[in-house]
VORO-506989 format. One record per residue (C-alpha): y negated, x, z; residue in three letters. Coordinates in Angstrom, 1 decimal. Example, Ala and Ser with C-alpha at 12.3 -4.5 7.8 and 13.67 -1.06 7.14 Angstrom:
residues 2
((4.5,12.3,7.8),ALA)
((1.1,13.7,7.1),SER)
This chain:
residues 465
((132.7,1.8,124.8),UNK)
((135.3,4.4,126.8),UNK)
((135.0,2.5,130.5),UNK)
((135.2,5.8,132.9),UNK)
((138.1,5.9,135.6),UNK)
((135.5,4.2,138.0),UNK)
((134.4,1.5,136.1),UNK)
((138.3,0.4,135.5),UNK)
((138.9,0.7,139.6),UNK)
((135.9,-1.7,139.8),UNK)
((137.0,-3.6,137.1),UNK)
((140.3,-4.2,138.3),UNK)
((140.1,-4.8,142.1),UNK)
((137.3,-7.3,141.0),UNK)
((139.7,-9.3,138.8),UNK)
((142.1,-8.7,141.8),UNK)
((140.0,-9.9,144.4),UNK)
((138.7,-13.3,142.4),UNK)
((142.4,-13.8,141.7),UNK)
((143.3,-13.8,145.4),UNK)
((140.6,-16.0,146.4),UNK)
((141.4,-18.7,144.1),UNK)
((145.2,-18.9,143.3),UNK)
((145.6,-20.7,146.8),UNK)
((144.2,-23.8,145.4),UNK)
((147.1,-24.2,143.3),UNK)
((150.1,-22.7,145.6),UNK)
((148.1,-25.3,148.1),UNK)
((147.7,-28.2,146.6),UNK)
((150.7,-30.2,146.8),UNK)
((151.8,-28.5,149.9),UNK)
((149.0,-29.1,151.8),UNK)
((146.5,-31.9,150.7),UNK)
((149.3,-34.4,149.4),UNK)
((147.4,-37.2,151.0),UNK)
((143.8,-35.8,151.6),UNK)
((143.2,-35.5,147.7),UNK)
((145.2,-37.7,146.6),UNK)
((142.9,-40.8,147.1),UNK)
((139.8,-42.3,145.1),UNK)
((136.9,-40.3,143.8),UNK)
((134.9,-42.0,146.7),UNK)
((137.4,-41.1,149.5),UNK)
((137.7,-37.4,148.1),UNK)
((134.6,-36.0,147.5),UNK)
((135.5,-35.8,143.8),UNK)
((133.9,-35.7,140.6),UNK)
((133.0,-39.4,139.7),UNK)
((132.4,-40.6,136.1),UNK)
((128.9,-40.4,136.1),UNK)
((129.2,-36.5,136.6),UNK)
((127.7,-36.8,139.8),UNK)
((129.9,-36.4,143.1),UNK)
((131.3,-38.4,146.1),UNK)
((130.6,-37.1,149.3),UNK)
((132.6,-35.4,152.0),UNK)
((134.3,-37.8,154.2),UNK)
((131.5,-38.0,157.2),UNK)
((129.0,-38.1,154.9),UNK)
((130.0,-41.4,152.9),UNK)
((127.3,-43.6,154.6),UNK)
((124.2,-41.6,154.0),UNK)
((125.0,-41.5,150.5),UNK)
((126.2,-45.0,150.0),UNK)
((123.0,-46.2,151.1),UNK)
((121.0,-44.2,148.2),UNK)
((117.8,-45.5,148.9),UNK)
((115.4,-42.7,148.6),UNK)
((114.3,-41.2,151.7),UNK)
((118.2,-41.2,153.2),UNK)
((119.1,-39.5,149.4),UNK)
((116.1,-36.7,150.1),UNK)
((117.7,-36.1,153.3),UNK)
((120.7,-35.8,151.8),UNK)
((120.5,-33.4,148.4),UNK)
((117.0,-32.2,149.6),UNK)
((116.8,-28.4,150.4),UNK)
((118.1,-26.7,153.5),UNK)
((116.5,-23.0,152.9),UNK)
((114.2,-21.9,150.7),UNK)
((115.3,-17.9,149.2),UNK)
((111.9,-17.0,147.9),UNK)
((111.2,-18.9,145.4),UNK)
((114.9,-20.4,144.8),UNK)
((116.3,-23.6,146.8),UNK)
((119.2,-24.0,148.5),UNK)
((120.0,-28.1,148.7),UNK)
((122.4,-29.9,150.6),UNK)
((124.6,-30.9,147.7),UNK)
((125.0,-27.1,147.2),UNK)
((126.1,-26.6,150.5),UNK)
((128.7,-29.3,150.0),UNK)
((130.0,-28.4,146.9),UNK)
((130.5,-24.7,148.3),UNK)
((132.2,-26.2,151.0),UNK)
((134.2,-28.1,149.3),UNK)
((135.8,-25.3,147.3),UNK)
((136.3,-22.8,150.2),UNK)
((138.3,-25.7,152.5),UNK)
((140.2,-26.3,149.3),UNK)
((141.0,-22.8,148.7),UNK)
((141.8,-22.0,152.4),UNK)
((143.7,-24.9,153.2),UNK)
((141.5,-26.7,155.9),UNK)
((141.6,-30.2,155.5),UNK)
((138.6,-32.4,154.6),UNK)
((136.8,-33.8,157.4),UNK)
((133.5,-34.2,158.9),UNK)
((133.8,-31.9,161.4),UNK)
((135.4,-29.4,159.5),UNK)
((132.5,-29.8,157.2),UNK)
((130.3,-29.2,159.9),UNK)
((132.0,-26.1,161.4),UNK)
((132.3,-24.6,157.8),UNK)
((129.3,-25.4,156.3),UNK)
((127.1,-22.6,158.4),UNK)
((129.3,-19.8,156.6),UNK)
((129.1,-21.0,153.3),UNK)
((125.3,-21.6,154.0),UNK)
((124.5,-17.7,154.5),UNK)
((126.9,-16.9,151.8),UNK)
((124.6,-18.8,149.3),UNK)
((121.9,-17.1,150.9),UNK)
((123.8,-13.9,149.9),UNK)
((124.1,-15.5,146.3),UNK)
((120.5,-16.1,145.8),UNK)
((119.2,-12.7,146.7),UNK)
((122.5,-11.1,144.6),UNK)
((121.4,-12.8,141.6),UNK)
((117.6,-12.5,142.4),UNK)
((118.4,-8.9,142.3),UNK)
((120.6,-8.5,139.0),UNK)
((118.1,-10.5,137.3),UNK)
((115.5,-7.6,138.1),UNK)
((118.1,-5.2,137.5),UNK)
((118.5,-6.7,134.6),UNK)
((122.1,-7.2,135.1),UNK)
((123.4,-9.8,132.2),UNK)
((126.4,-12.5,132.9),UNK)
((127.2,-14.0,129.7),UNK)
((129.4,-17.8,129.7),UNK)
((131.8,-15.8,128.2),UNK)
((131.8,-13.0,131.3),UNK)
((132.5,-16.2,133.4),UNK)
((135.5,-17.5,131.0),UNK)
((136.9,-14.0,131.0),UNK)
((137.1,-14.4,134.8),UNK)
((138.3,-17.7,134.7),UNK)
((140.9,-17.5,131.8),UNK)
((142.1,-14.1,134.2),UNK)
((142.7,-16.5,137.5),UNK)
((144.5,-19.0,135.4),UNK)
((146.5,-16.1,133.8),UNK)
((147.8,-14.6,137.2),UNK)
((148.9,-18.1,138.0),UNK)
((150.9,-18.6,134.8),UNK)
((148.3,-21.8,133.5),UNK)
((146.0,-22.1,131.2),UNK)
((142.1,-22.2,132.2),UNK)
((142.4,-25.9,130.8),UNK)
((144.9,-27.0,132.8),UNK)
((143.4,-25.0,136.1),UNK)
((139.9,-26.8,135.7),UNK)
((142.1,-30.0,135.7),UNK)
((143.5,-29.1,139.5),UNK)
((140.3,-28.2,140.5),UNK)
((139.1,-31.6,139.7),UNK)
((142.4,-33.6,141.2),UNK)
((141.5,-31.4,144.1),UNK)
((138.1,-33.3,144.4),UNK)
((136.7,-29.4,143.4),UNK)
((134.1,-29.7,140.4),UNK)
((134.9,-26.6,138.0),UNK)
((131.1,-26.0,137.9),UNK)
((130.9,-24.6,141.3),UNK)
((133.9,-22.2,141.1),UNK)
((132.3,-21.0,137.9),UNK)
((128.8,-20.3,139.8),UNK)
((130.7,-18.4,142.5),UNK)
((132.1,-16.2,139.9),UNK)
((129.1,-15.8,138.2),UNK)
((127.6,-14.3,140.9),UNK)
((130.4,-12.5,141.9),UNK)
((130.5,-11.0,138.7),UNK)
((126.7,-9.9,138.7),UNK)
((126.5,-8.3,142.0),UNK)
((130.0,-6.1,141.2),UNK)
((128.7,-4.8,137.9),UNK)
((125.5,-4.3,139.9),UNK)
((126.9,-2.6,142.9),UNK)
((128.9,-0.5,140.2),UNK)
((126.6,0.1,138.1),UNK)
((124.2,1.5,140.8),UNK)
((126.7,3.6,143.0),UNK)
((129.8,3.8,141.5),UNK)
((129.1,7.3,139.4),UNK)
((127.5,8.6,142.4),UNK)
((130.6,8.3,144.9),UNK)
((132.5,11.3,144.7),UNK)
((135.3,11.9,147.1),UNK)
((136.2,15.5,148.3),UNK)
((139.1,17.2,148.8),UNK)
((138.1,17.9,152.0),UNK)
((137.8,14.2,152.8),UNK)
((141.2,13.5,151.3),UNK)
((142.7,16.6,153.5),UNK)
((140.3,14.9,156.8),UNK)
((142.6,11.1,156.3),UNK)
((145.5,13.0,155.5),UNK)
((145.8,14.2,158.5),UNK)
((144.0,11.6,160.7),UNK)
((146.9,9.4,158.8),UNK)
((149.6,11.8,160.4),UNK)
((148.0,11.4,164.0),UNK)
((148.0,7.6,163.7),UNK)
((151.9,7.8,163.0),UNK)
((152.5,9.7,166.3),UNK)
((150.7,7.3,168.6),UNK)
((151.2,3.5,168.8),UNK)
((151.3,1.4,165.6),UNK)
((150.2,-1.9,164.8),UNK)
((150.6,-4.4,161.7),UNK)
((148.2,-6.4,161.9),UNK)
((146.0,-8.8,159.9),UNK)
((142.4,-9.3,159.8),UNK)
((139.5,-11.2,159.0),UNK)
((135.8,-10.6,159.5),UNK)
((133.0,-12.8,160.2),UNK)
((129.5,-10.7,159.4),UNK)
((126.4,-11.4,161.4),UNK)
((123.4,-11.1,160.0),UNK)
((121.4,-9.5,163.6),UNK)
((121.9,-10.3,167.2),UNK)
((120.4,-13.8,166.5),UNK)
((123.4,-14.5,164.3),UNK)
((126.0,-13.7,166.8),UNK)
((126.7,-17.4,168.0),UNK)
((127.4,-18.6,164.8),UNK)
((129.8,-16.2,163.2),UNK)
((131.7,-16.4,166.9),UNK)
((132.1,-20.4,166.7),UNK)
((133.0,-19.8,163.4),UNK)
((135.7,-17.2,163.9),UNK)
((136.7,-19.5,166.9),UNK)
((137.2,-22.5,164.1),UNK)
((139.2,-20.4,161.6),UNK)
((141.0,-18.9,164.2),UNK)
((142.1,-22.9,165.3),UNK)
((142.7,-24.2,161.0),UNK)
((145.2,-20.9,161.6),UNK)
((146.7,-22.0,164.3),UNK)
((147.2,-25.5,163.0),UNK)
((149.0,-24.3,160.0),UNK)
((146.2,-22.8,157.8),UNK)
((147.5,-20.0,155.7),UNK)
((146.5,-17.1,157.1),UNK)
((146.2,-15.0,153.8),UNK)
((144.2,-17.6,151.6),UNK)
((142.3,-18.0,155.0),UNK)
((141.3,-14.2,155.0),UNK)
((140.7,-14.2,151.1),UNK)
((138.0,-17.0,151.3),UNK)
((136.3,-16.0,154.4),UNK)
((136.9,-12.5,155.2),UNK)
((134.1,-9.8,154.8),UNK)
((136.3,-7.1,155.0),UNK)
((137.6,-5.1,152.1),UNK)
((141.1,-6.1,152.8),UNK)
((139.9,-9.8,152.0),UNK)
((141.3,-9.4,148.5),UNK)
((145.2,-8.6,150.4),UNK)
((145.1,-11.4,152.3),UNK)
((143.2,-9.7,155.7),UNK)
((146.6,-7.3,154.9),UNK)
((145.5,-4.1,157.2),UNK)
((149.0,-2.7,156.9),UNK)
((150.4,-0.6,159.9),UNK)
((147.2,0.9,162.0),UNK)
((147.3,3.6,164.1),UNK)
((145.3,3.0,167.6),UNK)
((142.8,6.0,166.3),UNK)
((142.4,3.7,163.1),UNK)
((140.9,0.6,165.3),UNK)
((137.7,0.2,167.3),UNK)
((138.5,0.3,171.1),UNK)
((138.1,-3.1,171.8),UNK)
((140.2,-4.4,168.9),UNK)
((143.2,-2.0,170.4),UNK)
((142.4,-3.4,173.9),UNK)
((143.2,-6.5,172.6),UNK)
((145.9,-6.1,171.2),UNK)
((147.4,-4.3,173.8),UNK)
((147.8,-7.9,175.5),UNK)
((148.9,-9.3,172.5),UNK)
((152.2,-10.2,171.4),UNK)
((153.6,-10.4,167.8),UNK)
((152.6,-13.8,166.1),UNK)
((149.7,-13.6,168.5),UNK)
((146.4,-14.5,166.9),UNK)
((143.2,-12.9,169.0),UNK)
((140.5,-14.4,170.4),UNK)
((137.2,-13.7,168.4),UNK)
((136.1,-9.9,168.8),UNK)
((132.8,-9.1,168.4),UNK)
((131.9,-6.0,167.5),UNK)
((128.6,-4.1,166.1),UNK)
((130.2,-4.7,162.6),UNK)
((130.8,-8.2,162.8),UNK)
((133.2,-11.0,164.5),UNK)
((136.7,-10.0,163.8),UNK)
((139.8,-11.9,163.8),UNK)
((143.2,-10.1,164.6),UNK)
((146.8,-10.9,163.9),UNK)
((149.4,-8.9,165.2),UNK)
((152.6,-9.1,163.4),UNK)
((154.6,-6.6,164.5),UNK)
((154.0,-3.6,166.9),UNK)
((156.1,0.4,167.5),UNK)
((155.7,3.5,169.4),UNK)
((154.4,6.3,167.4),UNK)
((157.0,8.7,165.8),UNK)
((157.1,12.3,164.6),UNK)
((160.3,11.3,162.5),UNK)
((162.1,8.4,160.3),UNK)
((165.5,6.8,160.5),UNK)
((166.7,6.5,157.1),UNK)
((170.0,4.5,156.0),UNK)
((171.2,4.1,152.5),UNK)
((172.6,0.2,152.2),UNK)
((174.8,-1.4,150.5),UNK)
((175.5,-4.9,150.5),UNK)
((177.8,-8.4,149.6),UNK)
((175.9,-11.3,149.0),UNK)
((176.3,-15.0,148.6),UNK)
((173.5,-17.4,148.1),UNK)
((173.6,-21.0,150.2),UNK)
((172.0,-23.9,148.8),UNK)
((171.3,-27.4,151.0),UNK)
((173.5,-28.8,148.4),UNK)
((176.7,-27.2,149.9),UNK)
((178.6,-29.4,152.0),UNK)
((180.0,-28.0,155.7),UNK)
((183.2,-27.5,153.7),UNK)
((181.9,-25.1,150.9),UNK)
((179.8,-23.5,153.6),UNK)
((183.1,-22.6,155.4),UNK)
((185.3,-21.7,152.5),UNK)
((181.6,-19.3,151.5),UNK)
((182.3,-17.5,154.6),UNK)
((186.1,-17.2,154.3),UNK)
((185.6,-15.5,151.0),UNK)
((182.8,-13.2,152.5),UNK)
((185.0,-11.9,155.3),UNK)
((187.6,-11.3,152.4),UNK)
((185.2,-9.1,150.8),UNK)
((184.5,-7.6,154.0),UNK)
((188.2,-6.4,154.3),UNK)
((188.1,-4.7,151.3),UNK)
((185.4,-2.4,152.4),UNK)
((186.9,0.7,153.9),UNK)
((183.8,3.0,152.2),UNK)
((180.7,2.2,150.1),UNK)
((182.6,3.1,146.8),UNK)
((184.7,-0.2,148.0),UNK)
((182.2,-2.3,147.5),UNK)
((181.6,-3.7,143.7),UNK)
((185.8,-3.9,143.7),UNK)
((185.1,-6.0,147.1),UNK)
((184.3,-9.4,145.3),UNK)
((187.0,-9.3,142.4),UNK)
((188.4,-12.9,142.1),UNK)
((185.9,-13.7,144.8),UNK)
((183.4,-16.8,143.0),UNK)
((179.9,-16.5,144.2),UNK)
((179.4,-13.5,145.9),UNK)
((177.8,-10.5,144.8),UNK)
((177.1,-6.5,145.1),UNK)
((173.4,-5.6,145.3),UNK)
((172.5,-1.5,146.1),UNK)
((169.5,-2.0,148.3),UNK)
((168.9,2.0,148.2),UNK)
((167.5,4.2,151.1),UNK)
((165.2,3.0,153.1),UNK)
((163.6,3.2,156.3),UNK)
((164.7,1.4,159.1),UNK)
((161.4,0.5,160.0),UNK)
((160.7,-0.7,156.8),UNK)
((163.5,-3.4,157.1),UNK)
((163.4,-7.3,157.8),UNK)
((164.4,-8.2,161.3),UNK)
((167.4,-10.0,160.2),UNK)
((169.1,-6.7,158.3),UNK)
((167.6,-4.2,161.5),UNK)
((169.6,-6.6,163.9),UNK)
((172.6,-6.4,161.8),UNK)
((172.6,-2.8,161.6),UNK)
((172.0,-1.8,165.1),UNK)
((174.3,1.2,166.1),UNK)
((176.1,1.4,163.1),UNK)
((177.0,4.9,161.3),UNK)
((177.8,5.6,158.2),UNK)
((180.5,3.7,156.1),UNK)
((180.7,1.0,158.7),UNK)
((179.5,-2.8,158.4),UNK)
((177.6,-5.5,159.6),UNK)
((179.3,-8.5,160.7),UNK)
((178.4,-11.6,158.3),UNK)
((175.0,-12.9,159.3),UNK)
((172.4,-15.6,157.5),UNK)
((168.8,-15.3,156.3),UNK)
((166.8,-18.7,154.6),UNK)
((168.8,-19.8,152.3),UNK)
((171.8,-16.6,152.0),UNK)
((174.9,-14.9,153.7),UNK)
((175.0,-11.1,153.6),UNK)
((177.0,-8.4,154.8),UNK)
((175.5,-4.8,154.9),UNK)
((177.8,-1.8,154.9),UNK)
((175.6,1.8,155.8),UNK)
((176.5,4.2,153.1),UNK)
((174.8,7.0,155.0),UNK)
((172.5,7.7,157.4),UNK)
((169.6,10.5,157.6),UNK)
((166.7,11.2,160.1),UNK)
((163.8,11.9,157.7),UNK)
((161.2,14.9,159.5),UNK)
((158.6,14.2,157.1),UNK)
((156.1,11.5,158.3),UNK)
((156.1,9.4,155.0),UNK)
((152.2,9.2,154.1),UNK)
((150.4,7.4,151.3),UNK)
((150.2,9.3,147.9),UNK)
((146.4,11.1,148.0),UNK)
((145.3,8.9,144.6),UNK)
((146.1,5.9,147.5),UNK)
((143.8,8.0,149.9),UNK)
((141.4,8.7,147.5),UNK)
((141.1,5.1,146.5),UNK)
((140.9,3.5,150.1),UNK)
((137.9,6.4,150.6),UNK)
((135.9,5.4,147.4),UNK)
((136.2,1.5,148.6),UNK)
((134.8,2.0,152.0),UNK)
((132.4,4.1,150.9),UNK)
((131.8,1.5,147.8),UNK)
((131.7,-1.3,150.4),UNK)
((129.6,0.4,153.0),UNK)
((126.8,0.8,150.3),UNK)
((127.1,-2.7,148.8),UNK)
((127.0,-3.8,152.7),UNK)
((123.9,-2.1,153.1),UNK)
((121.8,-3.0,150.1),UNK)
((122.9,-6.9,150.7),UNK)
((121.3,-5.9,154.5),UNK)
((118.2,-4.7,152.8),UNK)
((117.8,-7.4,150.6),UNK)
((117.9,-10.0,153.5),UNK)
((115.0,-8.2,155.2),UNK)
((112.6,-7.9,152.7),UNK)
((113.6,-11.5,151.4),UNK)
((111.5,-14.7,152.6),UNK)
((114.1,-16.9,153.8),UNK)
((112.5,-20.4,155.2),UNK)
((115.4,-22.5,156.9),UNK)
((114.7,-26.2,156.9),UNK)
């Protein structure tokens, strides 16, 4: 079967999305839960060799006891979905997965403060798959392995070895496997149902375009987010505290990308809560007002707004501009390892103002490091100045054309930058309109999916225990 161009969009930020969520659990594991994971099946929460599972630590005494009323309490059900249960062992397995992923580390109380969330998304799951059952929406095992076997590929591992981590990560592979599952049903639902219907106009591409070039003349932010949805003005509270906790995990040392990728309801989940550089007409006033008193590397408060709880980080902020500085770069440079002693370090940076010397014009510089061991000519191209790292902006400041930096160091390297040329760009550089069209036919993808998830909840009995 020919897939159309919408289906392979779908396709494709789906695979995208599931790859972003999970990846962290292997880019985290020995960075962040050395210790936590490390331990005995009984400590960890992890699969023991009965196939059954420890518990979370916090919970080790009510299951130790396993006498039957404290073992009801325990794996009995905590909502009812209709006709499908929701048990407490779900709730901690789910949990267990999303503090692995996100890099929270296990606790009682971080159980406690996470296990609302993952709570009302398997309320989400249930009435997803209740509804691609009707629908008639198949997932076959090997729809799941597909989705598996692509997480594993985009990590460089084999699916064989990447169940294996989940387990040393105290994560049974069957609950990873049911998240996709469902995952996978309600995208090729959502697709299915909408997708051929979503057609975006010219006129709606010519509408961002320019709304795009009045966002670059007033004040710009890059900024991350993440979203906390609320189901109702009952819900509020929760997804708040919630917000609050991630917002803490983050400021504790919790990744802020895998953070935004497990939790976030917000189609720049799949990027790492990624928002890109915003325009104050792009925002909602009160997330602007907010982070008008922020400063960069600030992380907001929780901000609640009628769309849900965000979460703002502001990385960087400019003034708007009508034109571009543009410089054309050239540069010599020498990598430093923790190896070097003080000695080499110096003699590196004798050799680098050498080079230096040499450089009267840019067509100086590959001639710069003959006889020179270890140092190197890259062309790092045009490029706009706002586009460049702090370090190399610094080092640039007030040069002209054919004039160079003085040496200076980034992690683990010592550069010097010569300015080939220097240009002031009139065009406000704008994404390509297949980009435009694409963020379009997401949101409006998102907003429908959003709403029939919204219906489903209403119509649904859902009897909390």
């Amino acid at each position: 079967m020919i897939r159309s161009k919408t289906q392979k969009r779908n396709e494709s930020a789906r695979v995208a999305r599931l790859a972003a969520i999970f990846l962290g659990l292997i880019a985290l594991a020995g960075a962040i839960f050395p210790s936590a994971f490390a331990q005995t099946g009984a400590q960890t929460g992890a699969p023991t060799g009965d196939g059954t599972e420890a518990p979370l630590p916090g919970l080790t005494s009510a299951r130790a006891a396993n006498d039957g009323p404290a073992r009801v309490r325990l794996e009995g059900p905590v909502v009812i979905v209709n006709d499908q249960a929701i048990s407490r062992h779900d709730v901690r397995l789910r949990a267990r997965l999303a503090m692995a992923s996100s890099g929270i580390e296990p606790s009682a109380e971080a159980f406690g403060a996470i296990s609302s969330q993952v709570l009302e998304g398997l309320i989400d799951e249930k009435l997803q798959m209740a509804e691609a059952g009707r629908r008639e929406v198949e997932v076959t095992e090997k729809d799941v392995d597909e989705a598996l076997a692509d997480i594993a590929r985009n990590n460089n591992q084999t699916p064989e070895v990447l169940t294996s981590e989940l387990r040393r990560l105290g994560v049974n592979p069957r609950t990873l496997r049911d998240q996709l599952r469902s995952d996978y049903a309600w995208q090729s639902l959502v697709q299915g149902r909408y997708g051929a219907r979503i057609r975006v106009g010219e006129s709606e591409m010519d509408a961002m375009m320019e709304q795009l070039k009045e966002s670059a003349s007033s004040t710009q932010y890059l900024v991350s987010e993440i979203l906390v949805a609320f189901n109702g003005p009952d819900d509020v509270d929760r997804a708040s505290n919630f917000a609050q906790r991630l917002i803490d995990d983050m400021r504790n040392g919790a990744p802020l990308d895998v953070t935004a990728r497990q939790f976030s309801a917000a189609p720049t989940a799949a990027a790492g809560g990624d928002l890109g550089w915003v325009g104050e007409n792009d925002l909602r006033p009160e997330i602007v007002a907010f982070l008008n008193q922020m400063q960069p590397g600030d992380v907001s408060a929780p901000i609640v707004t009628p769309a849900g709880v965000y979460v703002m980080v502001l990385r960087n902020r400019r003034e708007g501009q009508s034109e571009r500085k543009v410089v054309n770069l050239k540069q010599v440079i020498a990598s430093i390892s923790p190896e070097l002693s003080e000695e080499q370090k110096a003699d590196l940076l004798v050799r680098m103002n050498i080079a230096r010397d040499r450089i009267k014009t840019c067509d100086d510089f590959n001639k710069s490091v003959d006889g020179l061991a270890d140092l190197v000519v890259v062309d790092l191209g045009e490029n706009g100045e706002e586009d460049l790292k702090t370090e190399f902006r610094a080092a640039i400041a007030g040069l002209e054309a054919n004039q160079l930096s003085q040496p200076f160091l980034t992690e683990g390297a010592v550069h010097v930058v010569g300015v080939c040329s220097v240009k002031v760009d009139q065009t406000i550089k704008l994404p390509e309109r297949t980009e435009v069209e694409n963020r379009l036919f997401n949101q409006q993808l998102q907003a429908l999916a959003a709403s029939y998830l919204r219906d489903l909840r209403r119509s649904a009995a859902i009897i909390r225990k």
